[in-house]
N, C-alpha and C positions, 0 to 999 in steps of 0.2 A: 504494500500500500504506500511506501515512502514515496517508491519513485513515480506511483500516481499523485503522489500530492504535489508533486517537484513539478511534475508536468503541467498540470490543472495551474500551479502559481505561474508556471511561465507563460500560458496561456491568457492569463489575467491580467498578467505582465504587456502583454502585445494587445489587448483589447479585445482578445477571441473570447474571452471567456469575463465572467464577473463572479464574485464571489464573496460572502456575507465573512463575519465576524467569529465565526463558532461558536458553541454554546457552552453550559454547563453539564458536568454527569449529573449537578438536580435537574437542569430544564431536560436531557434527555429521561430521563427516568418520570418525570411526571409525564409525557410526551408514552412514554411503552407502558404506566398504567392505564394509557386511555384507550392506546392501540395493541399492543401484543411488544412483545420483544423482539428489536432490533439484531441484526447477523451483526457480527464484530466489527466487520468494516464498514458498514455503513454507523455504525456509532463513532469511527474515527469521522466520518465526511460530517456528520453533525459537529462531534467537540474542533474541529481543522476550520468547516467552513459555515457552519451553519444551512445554508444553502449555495447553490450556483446555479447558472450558464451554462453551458458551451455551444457557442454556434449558436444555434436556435433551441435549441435543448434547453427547457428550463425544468431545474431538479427540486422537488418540493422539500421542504427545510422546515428551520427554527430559526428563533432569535428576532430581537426587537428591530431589525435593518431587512429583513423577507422584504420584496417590493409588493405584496402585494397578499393582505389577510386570505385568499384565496391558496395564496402557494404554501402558508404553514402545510405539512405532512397532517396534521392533527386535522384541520379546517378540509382539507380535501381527502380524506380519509375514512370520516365520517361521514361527510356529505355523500361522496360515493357508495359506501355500506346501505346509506340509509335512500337514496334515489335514485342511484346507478347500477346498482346488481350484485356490488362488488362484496366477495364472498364475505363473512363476521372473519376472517380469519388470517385475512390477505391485509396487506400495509402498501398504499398506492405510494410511489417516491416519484411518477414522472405519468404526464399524459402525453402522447404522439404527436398532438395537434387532429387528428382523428378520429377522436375521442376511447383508443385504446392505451389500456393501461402497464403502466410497468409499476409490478409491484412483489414483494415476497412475503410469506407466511412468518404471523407473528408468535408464533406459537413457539416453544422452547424444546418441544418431548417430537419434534417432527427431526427426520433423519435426512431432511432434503439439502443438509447444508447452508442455509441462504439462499437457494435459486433461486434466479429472478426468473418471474412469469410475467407472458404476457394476458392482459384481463381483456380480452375482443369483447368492445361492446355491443356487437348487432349480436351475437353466439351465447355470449353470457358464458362463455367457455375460459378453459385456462389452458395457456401454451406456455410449456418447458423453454427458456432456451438455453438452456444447460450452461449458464454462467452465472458466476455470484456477481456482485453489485459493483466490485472490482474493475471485472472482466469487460462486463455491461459499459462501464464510465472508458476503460480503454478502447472499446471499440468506437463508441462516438468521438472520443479523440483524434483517432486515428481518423476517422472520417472525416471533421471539420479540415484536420491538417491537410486530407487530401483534397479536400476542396478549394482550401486557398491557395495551395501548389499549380491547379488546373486554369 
């Protein structure tokens, strides 16, 4: 996770990307009573950045600097549990712009590692795609960078 975090600042650095303040282990910990428990790295990207960016990629957060009460984790997580379909169990961290969801199970006794899934809203289904939240944030990286290369 360092050298995604080294990345994401450099990013931030050059205007690709934006990125909050980080938070507390209390603000994350009242944040996983309301929704389920956090996978380790993504409680590093909460206590690091609170939320971000990249590209067009906007990552739903904490912290008093969020741009907008809609992108708290908590505020769009519940909203979607409770209007969107989105399973009691699931933790939304990102919407597509298509209105599908990237999100992983809050739960602690589940053996899935972290995976991030995707929450297809016309399906109301859940898709694997076999990377943790890590893996997920590296490959949009990789994307934006190759877009500004092109």
């Amino acid at each position: 996770m360092d050298d995604l975090i080294v990345a994401i600042q450099s990013l931030a650095r050059s205007g690709e990307a934006k990125v909050g303040s980080g938070v507390s282990e209390q603000e994350i910990g009242e944040a996983e009573a309301l929704l389920g428990s956090f996978p380790p790295d993504f409680r590093v990207y909460l206590r690091t950045f609170g939320w971000m960016s990249i590209g067009s990629e906007e990552f739903f957060g904490l912290g008093p600097d969020v741009q907008h009460p809609s992108m708290l984790i908590t505020n769009a997580t519940l909203h979607e549990r409770a209007d969107g379909g989105l399973p009691s169990d699931m933790i939304t961290f990102l919407n597509n712009g298509a209105g599908d969801l990237a999100c992983f199970r809050g739960r602690p006794d589940t053996d899935d590692g972290g995976t991030v899934y995707w929450f297809l809203h016309e399906t109301r289904e859940l898709e694997a795609t076999g990377q943790t939240f890590t893996e997920f944030v590296r490959e949009i990286i990789d994307w934006v960078l190759d877009e500004s290369n092109s």
